[in-house]
Legacy VTK file of the C-alpha trace (Angstrom):
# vtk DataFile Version 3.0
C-alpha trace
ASCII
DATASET POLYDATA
POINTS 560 float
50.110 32.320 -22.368
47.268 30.821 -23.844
47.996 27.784 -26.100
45.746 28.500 -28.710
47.524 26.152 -31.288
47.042 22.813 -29.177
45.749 20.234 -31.058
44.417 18.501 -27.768
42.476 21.815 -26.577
40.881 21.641 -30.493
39.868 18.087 -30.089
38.144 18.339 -26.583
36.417 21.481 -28.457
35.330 18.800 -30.918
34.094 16.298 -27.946
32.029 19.268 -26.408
30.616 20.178 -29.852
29.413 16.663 -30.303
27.805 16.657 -26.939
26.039 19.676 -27.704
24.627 17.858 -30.766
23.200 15.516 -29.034
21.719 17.585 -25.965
20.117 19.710 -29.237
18.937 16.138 -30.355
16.942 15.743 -26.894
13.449 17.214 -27.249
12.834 19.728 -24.378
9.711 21.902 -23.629
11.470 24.243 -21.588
12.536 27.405 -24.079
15.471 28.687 -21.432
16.945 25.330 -21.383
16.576 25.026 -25.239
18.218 28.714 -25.450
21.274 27.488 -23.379
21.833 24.741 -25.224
21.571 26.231 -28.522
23.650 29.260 -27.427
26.205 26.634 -25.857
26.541 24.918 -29.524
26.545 28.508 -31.186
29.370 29.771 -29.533
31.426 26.121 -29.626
30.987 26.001 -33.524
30.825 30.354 -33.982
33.380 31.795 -32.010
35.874 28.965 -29.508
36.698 26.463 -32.807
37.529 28.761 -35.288
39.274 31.336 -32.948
41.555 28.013 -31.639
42.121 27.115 -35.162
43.047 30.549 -36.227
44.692 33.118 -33.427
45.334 35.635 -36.393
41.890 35.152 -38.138
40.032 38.304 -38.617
38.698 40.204 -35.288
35.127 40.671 -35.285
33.945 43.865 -33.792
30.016 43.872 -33.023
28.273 46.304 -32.340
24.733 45.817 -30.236
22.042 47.938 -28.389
18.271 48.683 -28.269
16.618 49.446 -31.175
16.897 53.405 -32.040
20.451 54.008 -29.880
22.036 54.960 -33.018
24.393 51.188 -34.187
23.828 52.197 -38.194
24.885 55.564 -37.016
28.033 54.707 -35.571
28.545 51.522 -38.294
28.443 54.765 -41.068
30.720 56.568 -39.065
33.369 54.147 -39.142
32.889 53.242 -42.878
32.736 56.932 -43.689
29.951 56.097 -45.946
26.040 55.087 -45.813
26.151 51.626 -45.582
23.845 50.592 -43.009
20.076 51.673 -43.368
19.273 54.566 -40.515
15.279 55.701 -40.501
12.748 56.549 -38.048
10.900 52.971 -38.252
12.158 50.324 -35.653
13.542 48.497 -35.615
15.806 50.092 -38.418
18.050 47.275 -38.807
15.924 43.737 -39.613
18.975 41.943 -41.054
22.963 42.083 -39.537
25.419 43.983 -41.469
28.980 42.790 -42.054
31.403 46.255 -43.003
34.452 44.156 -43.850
37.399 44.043 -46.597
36.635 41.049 -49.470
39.415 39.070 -48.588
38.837 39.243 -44.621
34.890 38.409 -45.576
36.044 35.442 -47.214
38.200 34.535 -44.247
35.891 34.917 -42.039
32.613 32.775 -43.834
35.344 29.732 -44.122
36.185 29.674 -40.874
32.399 28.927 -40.086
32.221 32.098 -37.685
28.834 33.127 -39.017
27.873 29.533 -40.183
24.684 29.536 -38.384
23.545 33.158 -39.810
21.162 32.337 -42.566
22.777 33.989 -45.650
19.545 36.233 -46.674
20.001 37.808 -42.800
23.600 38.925 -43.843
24.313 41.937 -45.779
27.551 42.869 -46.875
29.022 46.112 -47.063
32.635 46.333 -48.647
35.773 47.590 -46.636
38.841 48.982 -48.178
41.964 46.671 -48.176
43.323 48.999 -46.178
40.900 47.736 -43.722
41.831 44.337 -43.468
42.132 42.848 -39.619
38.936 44.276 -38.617
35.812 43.140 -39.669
32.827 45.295 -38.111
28.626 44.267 -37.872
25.563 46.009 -37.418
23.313 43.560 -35.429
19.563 43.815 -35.621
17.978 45.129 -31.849
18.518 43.302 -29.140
15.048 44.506 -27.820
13.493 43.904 -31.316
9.763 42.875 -31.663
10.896 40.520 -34.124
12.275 37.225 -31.960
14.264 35.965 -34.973
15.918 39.947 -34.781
16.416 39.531 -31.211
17.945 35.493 -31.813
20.088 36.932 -34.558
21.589 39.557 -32.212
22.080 36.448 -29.631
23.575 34.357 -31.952
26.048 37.872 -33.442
27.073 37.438 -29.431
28.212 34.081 -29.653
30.633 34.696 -32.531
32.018 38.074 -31.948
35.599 39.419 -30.284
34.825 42.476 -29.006
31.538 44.102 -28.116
30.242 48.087 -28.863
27.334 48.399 -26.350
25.563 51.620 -28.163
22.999 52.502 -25.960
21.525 55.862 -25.201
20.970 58.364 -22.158
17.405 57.686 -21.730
18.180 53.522 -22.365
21.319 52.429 -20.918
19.651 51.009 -17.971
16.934 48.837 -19.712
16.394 45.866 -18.568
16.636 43.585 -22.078
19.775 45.180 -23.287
21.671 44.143 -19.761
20.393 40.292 -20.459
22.465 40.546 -23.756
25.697 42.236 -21.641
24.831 39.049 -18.613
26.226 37.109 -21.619
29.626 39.626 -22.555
30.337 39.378 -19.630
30.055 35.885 -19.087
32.107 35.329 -21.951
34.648 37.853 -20.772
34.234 39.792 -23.815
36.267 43.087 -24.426
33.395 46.065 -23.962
33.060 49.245 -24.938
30.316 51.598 -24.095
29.024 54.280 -26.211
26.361 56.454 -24.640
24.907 58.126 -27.498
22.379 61.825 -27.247
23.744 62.827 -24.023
21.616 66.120 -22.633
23.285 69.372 -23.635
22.668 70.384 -19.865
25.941 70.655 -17.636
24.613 69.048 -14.807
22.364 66.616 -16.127
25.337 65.433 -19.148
28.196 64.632 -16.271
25.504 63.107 -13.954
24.324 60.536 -16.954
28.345 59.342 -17.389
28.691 58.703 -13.711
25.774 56.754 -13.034
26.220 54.647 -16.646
29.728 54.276 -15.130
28.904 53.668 -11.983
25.777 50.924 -13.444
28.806 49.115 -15.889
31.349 49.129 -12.564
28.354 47.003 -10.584
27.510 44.261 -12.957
31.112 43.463 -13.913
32.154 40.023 -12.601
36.023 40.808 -12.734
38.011 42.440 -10.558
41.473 42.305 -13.091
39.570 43.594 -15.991
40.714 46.493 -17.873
39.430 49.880 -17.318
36.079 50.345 -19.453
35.874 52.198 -22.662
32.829 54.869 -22.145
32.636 57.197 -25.413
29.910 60.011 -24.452
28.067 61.383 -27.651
25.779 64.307 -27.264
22.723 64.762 -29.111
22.360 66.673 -32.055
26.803 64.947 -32.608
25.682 63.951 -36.153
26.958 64.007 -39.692
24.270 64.626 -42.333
26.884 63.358 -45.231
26.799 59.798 -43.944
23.970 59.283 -41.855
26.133 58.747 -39.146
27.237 60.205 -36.044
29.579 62.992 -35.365
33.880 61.612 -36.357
35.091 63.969 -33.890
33.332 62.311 -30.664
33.421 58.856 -32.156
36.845 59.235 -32.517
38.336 57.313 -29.537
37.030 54.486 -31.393
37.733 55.381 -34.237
41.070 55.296 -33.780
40.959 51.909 -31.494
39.918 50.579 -34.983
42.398 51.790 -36.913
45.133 50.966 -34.436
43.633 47.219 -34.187
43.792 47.586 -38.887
47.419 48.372 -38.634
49.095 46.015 -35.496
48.666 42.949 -35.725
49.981 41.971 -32.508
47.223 44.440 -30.849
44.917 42.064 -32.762
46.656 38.912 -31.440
45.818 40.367 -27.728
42.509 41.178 -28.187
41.898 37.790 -29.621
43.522 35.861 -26.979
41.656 37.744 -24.501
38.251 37.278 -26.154
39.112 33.622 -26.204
40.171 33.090 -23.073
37.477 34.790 -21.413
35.057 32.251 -23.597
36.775 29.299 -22.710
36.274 30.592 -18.832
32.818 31.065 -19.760
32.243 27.695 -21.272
32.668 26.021 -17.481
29.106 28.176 -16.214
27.671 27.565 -19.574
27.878 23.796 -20.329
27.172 22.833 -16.322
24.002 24.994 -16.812
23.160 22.711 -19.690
24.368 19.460 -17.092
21.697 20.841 -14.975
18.970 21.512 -17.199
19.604 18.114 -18.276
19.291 16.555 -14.847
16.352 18.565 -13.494
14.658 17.193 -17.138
15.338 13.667 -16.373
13.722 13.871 -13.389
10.559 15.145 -15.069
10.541 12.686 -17.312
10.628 10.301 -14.505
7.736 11.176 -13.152
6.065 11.798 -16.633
6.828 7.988 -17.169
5.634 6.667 -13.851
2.135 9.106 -14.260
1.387 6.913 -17.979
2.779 3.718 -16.513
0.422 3.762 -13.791
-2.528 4.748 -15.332
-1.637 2.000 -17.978
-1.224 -0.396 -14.861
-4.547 0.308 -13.714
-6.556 -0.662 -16.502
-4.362 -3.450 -17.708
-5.548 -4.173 -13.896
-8.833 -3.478 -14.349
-9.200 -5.327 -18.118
-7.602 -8.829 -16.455
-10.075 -8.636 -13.649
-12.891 -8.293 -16.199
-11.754 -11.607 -18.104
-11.283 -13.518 -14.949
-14.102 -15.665 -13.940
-16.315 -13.148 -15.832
-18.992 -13.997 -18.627
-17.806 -12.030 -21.509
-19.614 -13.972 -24.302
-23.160 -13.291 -25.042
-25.561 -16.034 -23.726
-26.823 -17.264 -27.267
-23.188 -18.052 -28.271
-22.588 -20.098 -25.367
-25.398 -22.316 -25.580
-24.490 -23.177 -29.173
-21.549 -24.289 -27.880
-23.572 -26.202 -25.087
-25.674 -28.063 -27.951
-22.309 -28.928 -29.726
-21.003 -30.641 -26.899
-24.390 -32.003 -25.629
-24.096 -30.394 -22.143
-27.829 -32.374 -20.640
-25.880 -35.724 -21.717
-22.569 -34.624 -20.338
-23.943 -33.504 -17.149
-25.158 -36.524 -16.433
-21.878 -38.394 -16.999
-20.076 -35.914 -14.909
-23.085 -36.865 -11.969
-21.952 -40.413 -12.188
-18.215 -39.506 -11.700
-15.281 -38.570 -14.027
-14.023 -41.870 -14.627
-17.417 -42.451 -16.077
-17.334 -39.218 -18.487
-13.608 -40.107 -19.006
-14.457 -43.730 -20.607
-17.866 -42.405 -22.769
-15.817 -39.209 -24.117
-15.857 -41.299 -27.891
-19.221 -42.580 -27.467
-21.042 -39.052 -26.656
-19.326 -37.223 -29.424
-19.023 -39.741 -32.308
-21.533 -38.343 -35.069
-22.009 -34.950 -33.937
-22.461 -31.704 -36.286
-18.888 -29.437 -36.778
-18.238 -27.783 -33.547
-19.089 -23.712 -33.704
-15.564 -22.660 -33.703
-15.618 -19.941 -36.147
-18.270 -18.534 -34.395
-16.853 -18.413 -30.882
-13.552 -17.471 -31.856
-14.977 -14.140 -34.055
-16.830 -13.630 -30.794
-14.003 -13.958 -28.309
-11.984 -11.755 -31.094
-14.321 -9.100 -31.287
-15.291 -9.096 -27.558
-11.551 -9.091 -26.627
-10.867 -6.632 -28.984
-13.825 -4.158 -27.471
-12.591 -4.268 -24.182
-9.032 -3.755 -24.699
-10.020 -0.591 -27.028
-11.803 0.743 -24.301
-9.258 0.428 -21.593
-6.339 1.711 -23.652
-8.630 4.804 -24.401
-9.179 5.167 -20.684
-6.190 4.849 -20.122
-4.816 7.481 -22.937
-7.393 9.584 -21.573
-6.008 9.796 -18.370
-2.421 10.132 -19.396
-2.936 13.037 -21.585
-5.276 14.702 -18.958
-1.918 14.388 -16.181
0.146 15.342 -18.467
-2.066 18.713 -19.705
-2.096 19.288 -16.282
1.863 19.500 -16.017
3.282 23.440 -17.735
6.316 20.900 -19.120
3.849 19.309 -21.580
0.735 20.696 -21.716
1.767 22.322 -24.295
2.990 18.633 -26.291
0.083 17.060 -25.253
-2.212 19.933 -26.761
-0.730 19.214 -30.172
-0.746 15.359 -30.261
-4.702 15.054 -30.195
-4.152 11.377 -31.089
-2.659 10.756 -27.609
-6.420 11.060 -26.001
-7.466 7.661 -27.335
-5.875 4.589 -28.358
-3.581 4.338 -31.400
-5.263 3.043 -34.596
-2.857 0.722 -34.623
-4.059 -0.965 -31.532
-7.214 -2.655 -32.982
-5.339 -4.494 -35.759
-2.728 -5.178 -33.119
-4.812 -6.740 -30.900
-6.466 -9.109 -33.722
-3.183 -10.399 -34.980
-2.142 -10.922 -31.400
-5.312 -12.988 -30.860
-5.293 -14.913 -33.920
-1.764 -16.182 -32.737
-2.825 -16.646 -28.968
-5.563 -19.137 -30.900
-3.249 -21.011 -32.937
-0.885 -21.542 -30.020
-3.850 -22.765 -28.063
-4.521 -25.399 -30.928
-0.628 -26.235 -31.116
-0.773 -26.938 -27.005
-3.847 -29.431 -27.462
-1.928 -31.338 -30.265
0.884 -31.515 -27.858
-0.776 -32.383 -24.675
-2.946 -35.352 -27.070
0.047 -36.872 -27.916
1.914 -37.060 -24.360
-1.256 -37.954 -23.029
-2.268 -40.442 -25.041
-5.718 -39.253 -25.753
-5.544 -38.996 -29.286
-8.985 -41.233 -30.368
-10.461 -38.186 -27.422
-9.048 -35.623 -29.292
-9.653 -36.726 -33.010
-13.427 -37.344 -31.524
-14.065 -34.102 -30.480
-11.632 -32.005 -33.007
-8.081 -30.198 -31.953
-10.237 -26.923 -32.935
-12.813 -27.444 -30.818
-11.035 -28.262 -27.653
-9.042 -25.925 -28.305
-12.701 -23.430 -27.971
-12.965 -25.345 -24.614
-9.447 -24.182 -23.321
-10.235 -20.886 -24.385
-13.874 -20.719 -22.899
-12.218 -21.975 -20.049
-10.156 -19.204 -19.610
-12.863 -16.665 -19.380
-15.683 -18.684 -18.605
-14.198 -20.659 -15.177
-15.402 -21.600 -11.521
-13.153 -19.353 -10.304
-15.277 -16.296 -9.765
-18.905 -18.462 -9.327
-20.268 -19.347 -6.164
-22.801 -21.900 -5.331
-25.453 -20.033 -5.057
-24.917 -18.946 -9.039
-26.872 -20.508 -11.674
-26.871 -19.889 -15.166
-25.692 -20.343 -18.453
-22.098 -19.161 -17.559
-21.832 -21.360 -14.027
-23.043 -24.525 -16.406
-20.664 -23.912 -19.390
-17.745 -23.024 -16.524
-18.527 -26.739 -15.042
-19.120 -28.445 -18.716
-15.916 -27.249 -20.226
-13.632 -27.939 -17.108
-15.000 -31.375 -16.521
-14.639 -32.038 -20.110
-11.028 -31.194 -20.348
-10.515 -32.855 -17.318
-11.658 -36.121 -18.344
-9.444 -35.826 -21.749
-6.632 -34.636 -20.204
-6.390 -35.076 -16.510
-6.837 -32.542 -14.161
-3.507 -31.585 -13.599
-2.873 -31.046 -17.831
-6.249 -29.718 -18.268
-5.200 -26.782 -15.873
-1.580 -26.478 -17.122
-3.731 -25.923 -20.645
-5.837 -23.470 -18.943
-3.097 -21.585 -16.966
-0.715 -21.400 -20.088
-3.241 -19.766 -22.543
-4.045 -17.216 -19.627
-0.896 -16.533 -18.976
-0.130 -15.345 -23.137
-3.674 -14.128 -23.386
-2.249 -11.518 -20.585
1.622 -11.554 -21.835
-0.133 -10.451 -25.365
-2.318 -7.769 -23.312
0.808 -6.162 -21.428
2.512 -6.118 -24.902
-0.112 -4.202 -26.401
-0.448 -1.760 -23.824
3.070 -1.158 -23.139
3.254 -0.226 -26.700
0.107 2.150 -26.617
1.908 4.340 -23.603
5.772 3.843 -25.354
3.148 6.715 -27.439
3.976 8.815 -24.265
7.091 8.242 -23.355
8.221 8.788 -26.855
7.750 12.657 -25.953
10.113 12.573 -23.520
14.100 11.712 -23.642
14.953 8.575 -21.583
16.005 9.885 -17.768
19.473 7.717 -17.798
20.525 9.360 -21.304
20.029 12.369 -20.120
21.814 12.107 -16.774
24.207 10.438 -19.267
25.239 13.293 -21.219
24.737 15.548 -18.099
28.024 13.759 -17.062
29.631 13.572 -20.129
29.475 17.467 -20.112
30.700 18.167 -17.093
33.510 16.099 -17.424
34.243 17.637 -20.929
33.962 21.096 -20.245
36.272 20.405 -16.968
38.995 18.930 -19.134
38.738 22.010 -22.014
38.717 24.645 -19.024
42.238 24.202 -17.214
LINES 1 561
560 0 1 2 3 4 5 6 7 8 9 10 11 12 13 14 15 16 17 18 19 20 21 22 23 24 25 26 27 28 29 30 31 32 33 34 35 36 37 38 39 40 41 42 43 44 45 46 47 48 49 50 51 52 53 54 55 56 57 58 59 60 61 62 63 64 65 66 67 68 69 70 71 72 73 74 75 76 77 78 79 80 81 82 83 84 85 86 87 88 89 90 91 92 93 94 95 96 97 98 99 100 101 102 103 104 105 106 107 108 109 110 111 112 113 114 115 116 117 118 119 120 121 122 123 124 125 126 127 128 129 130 131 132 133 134 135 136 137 138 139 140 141 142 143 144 145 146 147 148 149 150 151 152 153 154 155 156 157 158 159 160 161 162 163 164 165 166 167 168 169 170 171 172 173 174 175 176 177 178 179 180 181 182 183 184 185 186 187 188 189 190 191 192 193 194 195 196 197 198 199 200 201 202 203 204 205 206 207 208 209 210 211 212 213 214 215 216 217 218 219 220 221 222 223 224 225 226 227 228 229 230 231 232 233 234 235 236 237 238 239 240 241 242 243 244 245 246 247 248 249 250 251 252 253 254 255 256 257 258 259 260 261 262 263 264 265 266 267 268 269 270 271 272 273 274 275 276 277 278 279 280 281 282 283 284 285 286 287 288 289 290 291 292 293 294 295 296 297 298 299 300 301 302 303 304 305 306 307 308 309 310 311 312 313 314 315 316 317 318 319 320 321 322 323 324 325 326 327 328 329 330 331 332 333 334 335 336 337 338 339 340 341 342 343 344 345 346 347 348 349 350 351 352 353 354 355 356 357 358 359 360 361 362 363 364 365 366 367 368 369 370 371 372 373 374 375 376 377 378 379 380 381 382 383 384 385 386 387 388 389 390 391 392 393 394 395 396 397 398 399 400 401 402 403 404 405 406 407 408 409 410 411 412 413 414 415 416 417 418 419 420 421 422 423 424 425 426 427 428 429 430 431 432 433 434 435 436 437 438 439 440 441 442 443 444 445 446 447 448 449 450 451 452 453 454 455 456 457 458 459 460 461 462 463 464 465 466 467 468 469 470 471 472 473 474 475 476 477 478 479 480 481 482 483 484 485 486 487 488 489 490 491 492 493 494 495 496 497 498 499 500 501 502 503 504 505 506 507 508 509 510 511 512 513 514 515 516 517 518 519 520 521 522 523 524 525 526 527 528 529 530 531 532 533 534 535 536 537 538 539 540 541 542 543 544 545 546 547 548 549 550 551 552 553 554 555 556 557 558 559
């Protein structure tokens, strides 16, 4: 017997529900896995929950089919009234239909069974009290046009405890409707068939109910089930007075209605059976999800290693542009040259280091301010320049392999942003640079003062050797050959001499090394952030193979 009141079975219900949250939460660009995990939630919160909580709650009888099989028909039948809308337009029925008693509608909208149904899609149509136990709906066509009709239907699925398949003799074997009965099945949902506008002929009538007999035997995945309800309904069976179908052949259910109205404990069975078949069903269902999850991690791990490697590369390709390369303009550099009086220092450095080393006060006592503003806007702007053109290269790229993938072309086709760097990026980059200065300036105050070579320092100006160090990072021997003249091979000399003899060679490169070494910890920063842009599209691969886990362990502990 199924223990339907256990308090344990409701709270690992509640665990699975939360899990299904938070697969929901996940962005995905695959609509099937977004269906399954959707119709996984639907049928936790519409249908498992509130039957657990409540064994005696209303049943919910649904009936379903392709649009124009006759469901309002049959839905006036058993209300004995017109209260579902039957025309010749399709699909006929745009909104679901709830034939119920007040108090059992009531029930049945607290219990959160048809939460999820927006309340403009439901219509109700009032039962008798005599009717109470039974709750009947009218859901829109399952082969409707209209996707929210068809998702409506889905969703009507989800919640329901026993399904009317109304289909016809010219439709039972459609190909949409037997998706929708994939899922009764699945959920080991009580069925019963009506084959509606059966041929009047006596061979081809008999011939129809075998086959649709014979089509129902095949797909059912149960060998213990109970034998199928098929009520046959010829055309022209009709009742003008309702705009329904003829009493006489509906009748079997009919009275299958009635009986479930009046006994209780036939309602009791029916329930348990709808619920046990959905918490069998839950096992296919929520591993399904588990492996949506896990094939989507994957993606996103290659998603992630496509932007972080065309990130790489021009992060690659911008730090072998600064190194050893002249990325000031000539005109700014020789300013700097006249500030320091490179033709005087030269000839110093000819005579030996020691020499520049003991003359550092004499050649720049009484010279004009240093050009720092001038150099640093330069380096700013120049800097700025080329790492706005690499991270748009490198955006470029990204989005172009990732159009390229059918898992987000279609994200990357609505993010136009993502084909160029962020606007954020310039502003970024001149903060970060602006801070990378300072900390220069900070270093030469601390490397004067260990060093001793404060009257050097105070000479020349913390600012301005501080312009040195960062000349010296761009402008360097390190990529010039003999052979190379110039105003870059000259400044490159000047400025590492000149450092030298202040600081020694050993500090002077420490400097040097250090202010590289941000100037490209800054650059990483900055471009990590610009592809984060990316990988912000897609979950993170270990939370998904997280809750891929966590699912399949929950859904094994419910299902016992």
């Amino acid at each position: 017997m199924l223990a339907v009141d256990s308090t344990e079975l409701i709270e690992q219900c509640d665990c699975l529900v939360a899990l299904a949250d938070r697969r929901l939460a996940f962005p995905t660009v695959s609509p099937a896995a977004e269906a399954r995990a959707r119709q996984l939630h639907d049928h936790l919160e519409g249908f498992v929950r509130p039957r657990l909580v409540d064994i005696d709650a209303p049943l919910l009888v649904l009936l379903v089919g392709p649009t124009g099989a006759g469901k309002s028909s049959l839905l006036n039948t058993i209300a004995g009234a017109e209260v579902s809308k039957v025309g010749v337009l399709r699909p006929t029925t745009t909104d679901a239909v709830l034939y119920a008693s007040q108090s059992d509608t009531d029930r049945i909208v607290a219990s959160g069974r048809l939460g999820a149904v927006a309340k403009d899609r439901l219509k109700l149509a009032a039962a008798p009290a005599s009717a109470d136990g039974v709750a009947v709906i009218d859901a829109p066509d399952i082969d409707s046009v209209d996707r929210d009709n068809r998702e409506l239907a889905d969703l009507l699925v989800e919640a329901c405890d026993l399904c009317v398949f109304v289909t016809t003799a010219t439709r039972y074997a459609d190909l949409v409707p037997w998706e929708v009965l994939r899922r009764v099945r699945e959920r080991g949902l009580p069925l019963v068939v009506v084959l509606n506008r059966l041929p009047d002929d006596e061979e081809d009538r008999p011939a129809v109910v075998a086959d649709a007999r014979r089509l129902f035997r095949q797909a059912s995945t149960r060998s213990d089930e109970e034998p199928m309800d098929l009520i046959a309904i010829d055309e022209g069976d009709i009742e003008p007075r309702v705009n329904g179908l003829a009493r006489e052949k509906a009748r079997p259910l009919l009275e299958r209605i009635d009986r479930l109205a009046a006994t209780a404990d036939e309602r009791r069975a029916i329930a348990t059976r709808a619920l046990a078949g959905a918490l069998r069903g839950l096992a296919p269902l929520a591993h399904a999800v588990a492996d949506d999850l896990e094939h989507e991690a994957i993606d996103a791990d290659a998603l992630r290693r496509i932007a972080a490697s065309m990130y790489a590369t021009e992060l690659e390709s911008l730090a072998g542009e600064l190194q050893g390369s002249l990325i000031l303009r000539a005109e700014v550099l020789r300013r700097w040259n006249d500030f320091v009086g490179a033709d005087q220092v030269a000839r110093f450095i000819s005579t030996g280091i020691g020499r520049l080393r003991a003359m550092v006060l004499t050649v720049f006592r009484g010279r004009t301010a240093a050009p720092v503003t001038i150099i640093e806007a330069e380096l700013t702007s120049t800097l700025e320049a080329l790492g706005l053109r690499h991270a748009t290269e490198a955006a470029r790229r990204t989005a172009m392999a990732w159009s390229d993938r059918p898992e987000t072309a279609e994200v990357i086709a609505g993010h136009h942003v993502l084909w160029s760097a962020s606007e954020r990026f310039r502003p970024a980059i001149e903060e970060g640079l602006g801070e990378w200065m300072r900390g220069i300036v900070e270093d030469v105050r601390s490397h004067a003062g260990r060093k001793r070579t404060v009257a050097q320092v105070s000479a020349l100006g913390v600012n301005a050797i501080g312009v040195a160090v960062m000349l010296a990072v761009f402008v360097n021997t390190a990529g010039l050959t003999g052979a190379e003249v110039g105003i870059g091979a000259g400044t490159a000399i000047l400025n590492q001499k000149l450092l030298e003899a202040i600081f020694g060679e050993r500090a002077m490169a420490e400097l040097i090394a250090t202010a590289r070494e941000r100037l490209m910890t800054l650059l990483t920063t900055l471009f990590e952030d610009e592809r984060k842009r990316f990988e912000e599209l897609v979950p993170a691969p270990g939370s998904m193979r997280e809750l891929a886990t966590e699912l399949r362990v929950a859904v094994d502990g419910i299902v016992a």
